[in-house]
N, C-alpha and C positions, 0 to 999 in steps of 0.2 A: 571588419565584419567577421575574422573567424575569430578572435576574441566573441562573441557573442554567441557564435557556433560551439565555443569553448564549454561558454556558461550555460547554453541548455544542453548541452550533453551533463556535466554533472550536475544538473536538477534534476535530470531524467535517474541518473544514479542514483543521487539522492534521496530519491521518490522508491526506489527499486526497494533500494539498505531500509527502510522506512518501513514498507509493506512487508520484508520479510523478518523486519522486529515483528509488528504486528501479530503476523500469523505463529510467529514464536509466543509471544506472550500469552496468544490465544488458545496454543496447546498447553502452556505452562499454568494455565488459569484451570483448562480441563481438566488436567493432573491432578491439581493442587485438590478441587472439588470434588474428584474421583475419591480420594486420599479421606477428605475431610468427611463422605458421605459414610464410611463405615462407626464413624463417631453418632452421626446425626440421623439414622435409620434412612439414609438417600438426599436428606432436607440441603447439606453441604451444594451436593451437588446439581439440584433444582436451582439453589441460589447464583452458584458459579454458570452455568450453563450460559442466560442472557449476557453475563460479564463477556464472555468468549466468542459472545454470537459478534457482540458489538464488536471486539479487537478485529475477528475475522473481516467483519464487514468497514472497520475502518483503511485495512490493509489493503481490501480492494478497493475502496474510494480512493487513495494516497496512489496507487499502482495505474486506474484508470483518468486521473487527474496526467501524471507522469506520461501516459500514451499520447492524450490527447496534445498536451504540448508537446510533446514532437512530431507530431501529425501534423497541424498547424503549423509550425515551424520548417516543414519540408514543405507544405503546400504554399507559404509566402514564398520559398525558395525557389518553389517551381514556374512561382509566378512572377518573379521579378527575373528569372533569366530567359522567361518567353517575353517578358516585354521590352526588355536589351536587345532582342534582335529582330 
């Protein structure tokens, strides 16, 4: 069993390094747009904007995916050692 304690600790990780690519790529995409709008009279950065919303919001779906399995994961735990005794 703690081999498997193992492996949802680094999914949980996993999940973490994952959201905080995300939210990097989501400022990186900001920038980029920030950069590109003095070219395109603002137009750069109207386009990149949604690009970024998405990242951000994928970082939180990937980060609140990640809680909820350890959530559950503690709550089987707590409930298979109240029913052991």
């Amino acid at each position: 069993m703690r081999e498997f304690d193992d492996e949802i600790e680094k999914a949980v990780k996993r999940a973490g390094k994952a959201a905080g690519w995300m939210f990097a790529i989501g400022v990186l995409t900001l920038l980029l747009g920030l950069f590109a709008s003095f070219g395109t009279y603002g137009f750069g950065f109207l386009v990149a904007l949604p690009g970024a919303g998405l990242m951000f919001a994928l970082g939180v779906i990937i980060n609140l995916q990640g809680m909820q399995l350890m959530e559950t994961w503690r709550q089987g735990c707590r409930d298979a050692e109240t029913s052991e005794r």
